[in-house]
N, C-alpha and C positions, 0 to 999 in steps of 0.2 A: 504493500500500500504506500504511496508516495502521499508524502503529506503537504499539506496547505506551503509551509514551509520552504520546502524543496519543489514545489511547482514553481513558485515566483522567485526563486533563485534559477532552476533553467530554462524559465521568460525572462527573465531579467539578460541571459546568456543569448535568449534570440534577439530581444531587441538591442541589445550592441555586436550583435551582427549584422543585421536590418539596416544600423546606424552609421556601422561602417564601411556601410557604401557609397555613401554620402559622400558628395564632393566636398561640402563642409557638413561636418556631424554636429548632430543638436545635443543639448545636453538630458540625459535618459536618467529618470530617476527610477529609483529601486519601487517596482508596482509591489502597490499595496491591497489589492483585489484584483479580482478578474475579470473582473469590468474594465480596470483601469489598462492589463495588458491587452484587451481586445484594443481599445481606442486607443493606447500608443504605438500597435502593430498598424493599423489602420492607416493612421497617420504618417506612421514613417513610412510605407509604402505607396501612400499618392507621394510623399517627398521624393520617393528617388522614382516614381514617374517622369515627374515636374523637371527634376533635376535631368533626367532623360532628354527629355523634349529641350531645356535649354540649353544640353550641350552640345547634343545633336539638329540643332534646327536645322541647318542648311543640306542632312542628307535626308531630300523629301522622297517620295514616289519616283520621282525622273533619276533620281540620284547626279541632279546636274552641274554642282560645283565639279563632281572627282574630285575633292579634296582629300582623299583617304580615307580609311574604311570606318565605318560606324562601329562603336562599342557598345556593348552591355553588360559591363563587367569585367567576364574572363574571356568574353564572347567577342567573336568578329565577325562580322558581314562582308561580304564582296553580291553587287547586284546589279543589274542595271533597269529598265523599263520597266515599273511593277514588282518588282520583285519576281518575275518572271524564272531569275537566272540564280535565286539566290545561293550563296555558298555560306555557309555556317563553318565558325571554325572555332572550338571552343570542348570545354569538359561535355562527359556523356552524364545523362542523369541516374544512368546506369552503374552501377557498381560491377563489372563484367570483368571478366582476364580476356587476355585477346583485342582491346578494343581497336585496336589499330589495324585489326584483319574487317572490321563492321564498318556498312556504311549507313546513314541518316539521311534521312528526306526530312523535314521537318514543313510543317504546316500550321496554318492557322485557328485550329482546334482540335480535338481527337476525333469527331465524328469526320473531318475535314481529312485527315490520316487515314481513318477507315476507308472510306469512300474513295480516295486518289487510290489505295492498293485494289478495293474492289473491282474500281474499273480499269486499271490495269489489268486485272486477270484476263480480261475479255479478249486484247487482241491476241494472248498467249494464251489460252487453252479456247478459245470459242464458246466452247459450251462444258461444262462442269458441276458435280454435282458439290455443294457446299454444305456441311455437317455443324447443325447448331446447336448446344448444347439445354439443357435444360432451364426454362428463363435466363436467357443470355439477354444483353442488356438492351431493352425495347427498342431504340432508334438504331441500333445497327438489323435488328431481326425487319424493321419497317422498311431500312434500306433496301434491305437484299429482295423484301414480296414486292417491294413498289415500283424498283428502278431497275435493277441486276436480271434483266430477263434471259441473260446466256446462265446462270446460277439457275441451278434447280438444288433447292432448300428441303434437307433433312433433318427433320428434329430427332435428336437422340431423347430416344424413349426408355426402353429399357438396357440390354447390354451392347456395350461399347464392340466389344470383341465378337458378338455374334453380328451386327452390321458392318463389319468389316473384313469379314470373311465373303460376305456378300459380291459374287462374279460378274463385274459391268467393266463395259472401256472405258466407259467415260472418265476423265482426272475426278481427281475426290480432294476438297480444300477441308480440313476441317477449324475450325472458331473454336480457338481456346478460349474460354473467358473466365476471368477474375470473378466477375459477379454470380457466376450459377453454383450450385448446393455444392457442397464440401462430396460429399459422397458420391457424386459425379464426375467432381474434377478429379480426384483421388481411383475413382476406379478406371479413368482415362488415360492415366498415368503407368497403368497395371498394365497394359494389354503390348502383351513382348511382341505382335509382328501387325502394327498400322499397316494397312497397307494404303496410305495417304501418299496424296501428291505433295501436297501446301500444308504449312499447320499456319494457321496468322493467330498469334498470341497478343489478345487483349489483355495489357498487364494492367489498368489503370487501376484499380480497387486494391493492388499491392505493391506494400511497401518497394521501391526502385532495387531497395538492396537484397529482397522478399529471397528466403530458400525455396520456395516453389515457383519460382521463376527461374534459379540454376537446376531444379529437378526438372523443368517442363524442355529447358536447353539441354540437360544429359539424355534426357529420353528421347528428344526428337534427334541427338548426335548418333545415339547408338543404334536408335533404327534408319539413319540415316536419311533422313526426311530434312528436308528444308524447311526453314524457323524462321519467319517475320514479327516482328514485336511489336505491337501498335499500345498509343496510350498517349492518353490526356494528360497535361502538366500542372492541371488547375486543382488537383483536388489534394494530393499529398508531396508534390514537388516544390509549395510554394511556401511553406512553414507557419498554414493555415491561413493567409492572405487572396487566395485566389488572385495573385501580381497581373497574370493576363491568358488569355485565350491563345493556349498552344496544343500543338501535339506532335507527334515522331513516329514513323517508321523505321523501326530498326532492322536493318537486315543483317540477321547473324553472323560471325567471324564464321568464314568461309574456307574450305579448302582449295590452297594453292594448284592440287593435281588439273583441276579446273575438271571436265564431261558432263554429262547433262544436266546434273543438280544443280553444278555451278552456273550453268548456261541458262537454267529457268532463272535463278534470282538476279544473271545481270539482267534479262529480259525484264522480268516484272521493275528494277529498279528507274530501267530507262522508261518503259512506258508510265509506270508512276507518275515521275518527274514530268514526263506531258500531262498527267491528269491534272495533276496540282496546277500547273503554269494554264493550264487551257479553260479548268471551272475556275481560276481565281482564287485558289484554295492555302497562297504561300503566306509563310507566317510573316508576322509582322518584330523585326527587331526590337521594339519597343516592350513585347512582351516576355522577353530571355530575363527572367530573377536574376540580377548581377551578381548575389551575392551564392550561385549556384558551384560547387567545385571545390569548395574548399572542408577540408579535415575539420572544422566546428559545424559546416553545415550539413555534411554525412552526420557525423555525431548527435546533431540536435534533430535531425529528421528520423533517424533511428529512435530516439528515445521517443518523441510523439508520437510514432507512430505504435511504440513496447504500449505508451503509456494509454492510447485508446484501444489496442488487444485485449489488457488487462480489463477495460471499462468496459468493454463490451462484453467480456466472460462471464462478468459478473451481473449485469445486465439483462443475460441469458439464462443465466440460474437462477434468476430474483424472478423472471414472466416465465419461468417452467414452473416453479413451484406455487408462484401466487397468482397465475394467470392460467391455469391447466384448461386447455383446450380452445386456448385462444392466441398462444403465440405459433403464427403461421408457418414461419420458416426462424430456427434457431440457429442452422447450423450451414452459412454460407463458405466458399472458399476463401473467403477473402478476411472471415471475421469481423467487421467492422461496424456490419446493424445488423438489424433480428426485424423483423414483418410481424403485425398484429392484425388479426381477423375478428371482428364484428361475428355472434352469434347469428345474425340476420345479413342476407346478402345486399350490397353496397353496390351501388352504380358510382360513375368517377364522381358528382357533383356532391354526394352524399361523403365522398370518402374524404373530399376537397373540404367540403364545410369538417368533419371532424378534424382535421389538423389542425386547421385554423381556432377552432375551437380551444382544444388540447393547449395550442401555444400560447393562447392568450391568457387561459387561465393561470398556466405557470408561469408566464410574463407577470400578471400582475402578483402574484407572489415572489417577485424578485428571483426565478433559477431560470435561470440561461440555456432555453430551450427554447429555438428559432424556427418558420418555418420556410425549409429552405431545402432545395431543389439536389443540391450537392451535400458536399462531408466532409471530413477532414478539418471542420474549425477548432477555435477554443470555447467554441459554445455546441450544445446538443442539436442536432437538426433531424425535424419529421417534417413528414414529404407523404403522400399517396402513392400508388404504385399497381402495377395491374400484373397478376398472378395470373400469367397464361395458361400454367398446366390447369389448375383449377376456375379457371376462367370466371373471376372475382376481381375487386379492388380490396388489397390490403391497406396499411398505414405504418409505413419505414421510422423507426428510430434509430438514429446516425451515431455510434457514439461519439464523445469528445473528449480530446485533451484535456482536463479538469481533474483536479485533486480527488483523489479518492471516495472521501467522504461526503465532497459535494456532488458529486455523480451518482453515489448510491443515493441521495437524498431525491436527486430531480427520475431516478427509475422509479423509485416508492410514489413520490406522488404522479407519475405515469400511470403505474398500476392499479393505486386509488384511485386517479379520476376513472379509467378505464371500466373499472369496475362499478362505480357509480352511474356512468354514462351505459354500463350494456343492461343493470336495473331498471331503467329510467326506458329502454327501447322495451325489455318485454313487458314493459305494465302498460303501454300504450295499446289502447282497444285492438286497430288496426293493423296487429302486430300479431295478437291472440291466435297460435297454433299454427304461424306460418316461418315461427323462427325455427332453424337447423344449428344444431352444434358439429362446430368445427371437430374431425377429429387431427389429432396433432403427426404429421408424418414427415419425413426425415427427404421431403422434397417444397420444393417453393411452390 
């Protein structure tokens, strides 16, 4: 349990490093709540926006001085028209060995990442079948039904290893994801002979330095399968700031021998590179965290990220016991939230008013639970969310960054209100003999 104490001694360690990126640093005093590190994180991060924009003004869109390459820190740009050409030259967010054998595409957000590899596959396999896992993360599963019409879209149901045994020509791509149930991605991991073309590895929902992100690389090395890493930079990259709207394609340290594996991922990287530059998709310099690459910001990204593991374990074991048969999904890959189910079935408007609800009430009781879209802050964030296998809307608890005992404080009264509000739905007339109880299963 990390105390009150030792929270705001390592915020106090993130904002002077926040700070010191600063062309001139402001003076940071030692936070005295958690209120106060939210608003001087806040702060110092429109500052080294600000500070962005005035050192960099003259490298605009045309990039028409050429006066020399734009900074972000540790970061370089070379670009010309649009950023059409951009070249990034700077730390990986990745903790990786090998990195100098990997290349990066980088983009202007992670569904922007997604979507450039997507449509690259098209002119390199034509038609292919694409492997989604179990509630994989809604806007890339929307992508692929609404736009990817050379992709024909498999949901993994039940065993991994008997749909892969399965005898077709067609390439097979399969969608790693960060966000689908723990005992999916883990049994994915098991099956000794893929017989996959593509793995594309949505790492975003894990930590960058995550040991299941060097398992999902040893497994894809050892079956020999080709491994692209895709992933947003806005939820655990930015030391709970959300600094700006990025994302990456990584394409893994590759074998020198070069033959056809190699030959598929220079293909996907060059047509990528046209996807990005052609939909408008390149990132913007302004968004690269300066303060990204250095040995304190590994350090303090690691320990926020230990320290929401920890709050969310616990979290999970507080709505199992006091919430039976209502926490929907416990036991994600990624650990991070847990899903709560409504004894009575929920349309999106219904699941939207209870969040809003939920947040307010604990707002005005002063705990730090937001309602908010993303994760990874210093405050709690619920969010609505639509359970495709069970074809329902649940309601996402995020955990957060927060000292130990104020975290258990804001789940207890989660669970309270929760349970006040699901009393409050069966005593209503028009309600009478049409509620179902959830039962609790080890899928989303």
């Amino acid at each position: 349990m990390e105390t009150v104490e030792a929270y705001l001694t390592r915020k106090k360690q993130e904002l002077e490093l926040l700070n010191g990126s600063l062309n001139h640093p402001l003076t940071i005093q030692f936070p005295k709540s958690v209120a106060e590190v939210i608003e001087q994180k806040f702060h110092l991060a429109a500052a080294l926006k600000a500070d962005h924009a005035l050192h960099d003004w003259a490298q605009t869109e045309t990039a028409w001085t050429h006066s020399g390459r734009p900074r972000s820190g540790p970061f370089e740009f070379k670009y010309d028209y649009q950023r059409a050409d951009l070249d990034v030259t700077g730390p990986s967010f990745y903790a990786l060995e090998n990195q100098s054998s990997s290349e990066t595409v980088y983009a202007a957000s992670g569904m922007a990442a997604i979507a450039g590899l997507l449509m690259a596959t098209a002119p390199v396999f034509s038609a292919a079948d694409i492997i989604t896992m179990p509630n994989s993360y809604v806007e890339t599963i929307e992508l692929i039904d609404g736009h990817m019409k050379h992709l024909r879209r498999i949901e993994l149901g039940g065993s991994f290893a008997e749909l892969t045994r399965l005898h077709e020509s067609r390439p097979r791509i399969l969608l790693l994801d960060s966000c689908t149930t723990a005992s999916a991605f883990e049994e994915t991991l098991k099956c000794v002979l893929p017989r996959l073309d593509l793995i594309a590895f949505d790492t975003t929902c894990f930590s960058s330095g995550s040991g299941r992100i060097m398992r999902a690389l040893s497994w894809a090395r050892c079956a020999g399968i080709p491994i692209i890493l895709l992933r947003s930079h806005t939820k655990l990259d930015s030391l709970g700031v959300e600094y700006g709207r990025l994302g990456s394609a990584v394409f893994a340290p590759r074998s020198r021998a070069g033959g056809a594996k190699h030959q598929l991922l220079e293909a996907l990287l060059t047509e990528m590179q046209k996807a990005i530059r052609l939909f408008g998709g390149a990132a913007l310099p302004a968004h690269f965290p300066p303060y990204v690459g250095s040995p304190p910001y590994r350090s303090l990204t690691n320990k926020r990220v230990a320290a929401m593991l920890v709050n969310s374990r616990r979290m999970t074991h507080y709505f199992s016991a006091k919430l039976a048969g209502l926490a929907a999904e416990r036991h994600f890959a990624h650990g991070l939230y847990v899903t709560l189910a409504s004894a009575r079935t929920l349309d999106e408007n219904q699941a939207r008013n209870i969040v809003a609800e939920l947040c307010a009430d604990l707002r005005r009781r002063g705990l730090p639970l937001r309602h908010a879209g993303s994760f990874g802050f210093d405050f709690g964030a619920a969010e609505w969310s639509k359970d495709r296998i069970r074809d329902r809307y649940v309601v996402r608890i995020a955990a957060a960054d927060l000292p130990t005992s104020l975290w258990d404080e804001i789940v207890a009264a989660v669970g309270a209100w929760w349970k006040v509000h699901e009393r409050r739905v069966r005593m209503r007339p028009q309600n009478v003999g049409t509620a179902t109880r959830v039962t609790v299963r080890n899928v989303t």
